[in-house]
C-alpha positions, 0 to 999 in steps of 0.5 A, a space after each residue: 441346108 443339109 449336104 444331102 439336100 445340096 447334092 439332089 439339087 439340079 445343080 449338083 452335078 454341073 457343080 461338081 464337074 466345075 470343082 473337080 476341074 478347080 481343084 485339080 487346077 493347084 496341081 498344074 504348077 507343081 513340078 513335073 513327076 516321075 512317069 510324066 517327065 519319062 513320057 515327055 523325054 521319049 515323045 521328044 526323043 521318038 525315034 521308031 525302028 525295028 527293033 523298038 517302038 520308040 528308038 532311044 528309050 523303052 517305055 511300056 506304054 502304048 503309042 498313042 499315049 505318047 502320041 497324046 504326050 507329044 502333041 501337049 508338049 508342042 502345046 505347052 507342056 506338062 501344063 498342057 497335059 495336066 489341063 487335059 486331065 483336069 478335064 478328063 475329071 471333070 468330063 468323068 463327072 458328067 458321064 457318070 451322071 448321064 450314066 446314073 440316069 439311064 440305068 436308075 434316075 437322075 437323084 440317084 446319078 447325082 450321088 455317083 457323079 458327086 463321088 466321081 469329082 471326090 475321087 479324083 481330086 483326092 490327094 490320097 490319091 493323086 491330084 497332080 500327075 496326069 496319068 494314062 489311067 485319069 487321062 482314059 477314064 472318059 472314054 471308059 465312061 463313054 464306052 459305058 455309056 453308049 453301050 447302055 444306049 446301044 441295048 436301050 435303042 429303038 432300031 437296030 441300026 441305032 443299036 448297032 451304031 452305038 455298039 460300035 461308038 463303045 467298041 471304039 471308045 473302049 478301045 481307045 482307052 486301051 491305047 492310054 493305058 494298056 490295061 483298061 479293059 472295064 469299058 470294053 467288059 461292061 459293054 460286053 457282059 451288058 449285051 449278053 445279059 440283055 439277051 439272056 434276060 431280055 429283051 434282046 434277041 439272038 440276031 441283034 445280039 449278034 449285031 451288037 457284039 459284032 458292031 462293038 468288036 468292030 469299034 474296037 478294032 478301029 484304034 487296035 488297027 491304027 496302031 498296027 497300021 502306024 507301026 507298020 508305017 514307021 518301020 516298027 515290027 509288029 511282034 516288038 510293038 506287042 512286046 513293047 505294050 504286053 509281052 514286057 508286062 509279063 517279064 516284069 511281073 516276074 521281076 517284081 515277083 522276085 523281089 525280096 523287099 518290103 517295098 511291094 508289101 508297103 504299097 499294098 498295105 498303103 494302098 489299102 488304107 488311101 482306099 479305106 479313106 477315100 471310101 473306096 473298100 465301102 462302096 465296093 463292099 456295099 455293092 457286094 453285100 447288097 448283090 442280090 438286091 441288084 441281081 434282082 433289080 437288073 440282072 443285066 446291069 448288076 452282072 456288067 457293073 461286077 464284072 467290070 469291077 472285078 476286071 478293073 480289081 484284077 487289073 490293078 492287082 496284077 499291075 504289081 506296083 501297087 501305086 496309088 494312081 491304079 485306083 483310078 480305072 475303079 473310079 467309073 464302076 465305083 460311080 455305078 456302084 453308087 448309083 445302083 445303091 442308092 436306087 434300092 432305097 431304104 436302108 442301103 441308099 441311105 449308108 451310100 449316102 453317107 459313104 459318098 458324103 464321107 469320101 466328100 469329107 477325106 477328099 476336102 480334108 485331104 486337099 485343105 492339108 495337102 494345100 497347107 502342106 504346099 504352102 509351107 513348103 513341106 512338100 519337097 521336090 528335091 529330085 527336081 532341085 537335083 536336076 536343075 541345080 546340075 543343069 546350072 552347072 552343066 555345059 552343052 554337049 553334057 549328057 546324064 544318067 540316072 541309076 534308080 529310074 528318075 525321070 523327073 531329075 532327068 527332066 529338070 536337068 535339061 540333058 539327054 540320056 545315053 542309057 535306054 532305061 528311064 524308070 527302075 522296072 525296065 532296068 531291072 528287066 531288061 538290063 538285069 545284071 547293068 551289063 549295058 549299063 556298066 558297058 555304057 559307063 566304061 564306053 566312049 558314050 560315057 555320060 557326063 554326070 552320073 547321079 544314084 538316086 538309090 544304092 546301088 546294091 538295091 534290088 540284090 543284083 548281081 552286077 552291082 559290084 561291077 558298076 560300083 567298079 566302073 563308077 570307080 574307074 570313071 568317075 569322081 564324087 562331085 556333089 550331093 543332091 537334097 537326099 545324101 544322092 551321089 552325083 558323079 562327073 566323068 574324070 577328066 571333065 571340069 564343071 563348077 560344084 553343083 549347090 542344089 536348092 533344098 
């Protein structure tokens, strides 16, 4: 039987929420990554104040995220958390079928949920770390969702209460990560063009945009709420989770290195290879053809990639995980390609069977690649091999935003700044660093995970000097890392497994 066959089976869709909640599943028992590590390490350290939404740390990310963070880590862990986004795959299947029914027919659904479950199993992509964008697609699929019910509904009251349902799930995916506005623009720009184009009138428009403005303010309002309840100003809360974004952008603006322009050009590629440029490109070439099929849900769907596109572009990493959010319009994509029939629907297709191929053979390398243990984790083995030795009362401080070697150590960090990018911005010079670092909080171990001279600050010089002064080389981790040990204090020599 031909894979095209299998896939307009009734069993397609069940089948492929299953496999992309297996396959995700592998990822479980790898070592905790970078941003998750940061995230456990704040939610353990929460501490809200004034001056700072989270206390000891900074991260710029919302509250409730961390709040998602901390409830997994009371309930297991990183385990817990990347169940969750197992889960969050697998539901994203399910939505985009229910979404494919609504504004095509249920074959052509099936197409768009299948590329669903092959996108986000992808090791091009990322399937191990569960991060705010994996962990938010199915409330942007149910803001889609609901939001088409909204305009499809027989009573006002209905309509009104399903905008509203889109308006908070919308939201709330906002609150996993800051930047998902799709839900909410899809939703939107679906009940304008229902009332430009028909059949939706002026007063229900009014009602559902209302009711979706309405939903939408119910988890903004809760943070501002809690907020103010913890203490916590509410021009730092809004820094916290934008204001910093526009600082930082400059930074990563400013940076004169090749590392920004060889994430863009790898991120184009895992784009071209998981299918991602096809689909986008299809739906584009064929616009017309949409535009006259459905002016209303052809203008929402592109307007919601364009949204998520820009998102992406002005995250300015450019890691590989900023895909992720194009998943839920990429599926609508799909299905609205494959609904035109002839010619287009037979190339999506193929695109969609070809994402299928890069993601299974993406997994079956990337699986014989854990296997044979070509994958290293050697952050990790850097900091349990300084947990090892450390003693009670040790701290750590790692230069260059490792979070993950931070975690595995076990120790706490005096230094606010877990990743690169705050350091950078709000720490430019390492003045609070080398004050740190000369200072009676001195930690215990220092290790450079990158050189010191990275990113041409110019207070390198003074914390080469106070590494100098305070500290002895005592250990290198698997990556010729520095590890250092404040003088005075004596452990036994750190023996990392590489």
């Amino acid at each position: 039987m031909r894979w095209g066959a299998v896939i307009d089976t009734r069993w397609a869709v069940p089948f492929a929420a299953a496999l992309a909640f297996l396959l995700r599943l592998p990822g479980v028992t790898r070592p905790v990554r970078p941003d998750e590590a940061g995230w456990f390490l704040v939610a353990r350290s929460w501490n809200p104040a004034p001056d700072s939404v989270y206390g000891d740390h900074f991260v710029d990310r919302p509250p409730s995220l961390i709040g998602l963070v901390d409830l997994a880590d009371r309930l297991g862990g990183p385990v817990t958390l990347r169940l969750v986004g197992a889960l969050a795959a697998a539901t994203m299947v399910l939505l985009a079928a229910r979404i494919g029914r609504l504004v095509a027919d249920e074959a052509a659904g099936r197409w768009g949920a299948v590329v669903v479950a092959a996108l986000t199993t992808s090791p091009l992509i990322d399937p191990v770390a569960a991060k705010g964008e994996l962990l938010a697609l199915p409330l942007v699929g149910l803001a889609m969702w609901w939001a088409l019910v909204a305009i499809r509904a027989g009573t006002p009251a209905r309509a009104a209460g399903f905008a509203f349902a889109a308006g908070l799930a919308g939201a709330g995916a906002l609150g996993l990560k800051q930047s998902l506005v799709g839900g909410l623009v899809f939703a939107g720009v679906l009940f304008l063009g229902s009332w430009k184009w028909g059949p939706t009138g002026w007063r229900r428009l009014a009602a559902l945009v209302a009711s979706l403005a309405a939903g939408a303010a119910v988890p903004l309002l809760a943070t501002a709420a809690w907020a103010l309840a913890a203490g916590v100003h509410l021009s730092e809360l809004w820094y916290t989770v934008y204001g910093f974004r526009a600082e930082a952008a400059s930074v990563l603006a400013d940076d004169t290195s090749d590392r920004p322009a060889e994430r863009i050009a790898l991120l184009l590629l895992i784009a071209l290879g998981a299918g991602v440029v096809a689909i986008v490109g299809g739906f584009v070439v064929h616009f017309r053809q949409h535009w006259l099929a459905g002016r209303t849900v052809a203008g929402a769907t592109g307007a919601m990639l364009i949204a998520e596109i820009a998102g992406l572009v002005a995250g300015g990493s450019y890691w590989r995980d900023y895909l992720f959010p194009l998943v839920p319009p990429l599926a609508l994509c799909v299905t609205l390609l494959v609904a035109l029939g002839g010619r287009p629907a037979r190339r999506m297709r193929f695109v969609a069977l070809l994402s299928l191929v890069s993601a299974a053979v993406s997994l079956a390398v990337w699986f014989v690649l854990e296997i044979a243990g070509v994958i290293g984790y050697t952050e990790v083995a850097a900091g349990e091999a300084i947990d090892e030795v450390a003693e009670p009362g040790d701290s750590l401080v790692v230069f260059g935003g490792r979070a993950d070697v931070q975690y595995a150590s076990g120790l706490p960090s005096p230094y606010p700044h877990l990743w690169s990018l705050p350091m950078r911005t709000l720490d430019p010079e390492y003045a609070d660093l080398v004050a740190l670092l000369d200072g009676p909080r001195a930690p215990t171990w220092f290790v450079t995970w990158i050189a010191l001279t990275s990113w041409e600050a110019p207070g390198a010089g003074d914390l080469r000097a106070a590494i100098d002064d305070n500290y002895v080389r005592h250990g290198t981790g698997c990556d010729d890392n520095a590890v250092y040990l404040l003088k005075g204090v004596e452990r036994p020599p750190i023996t990392p497994d590489c």
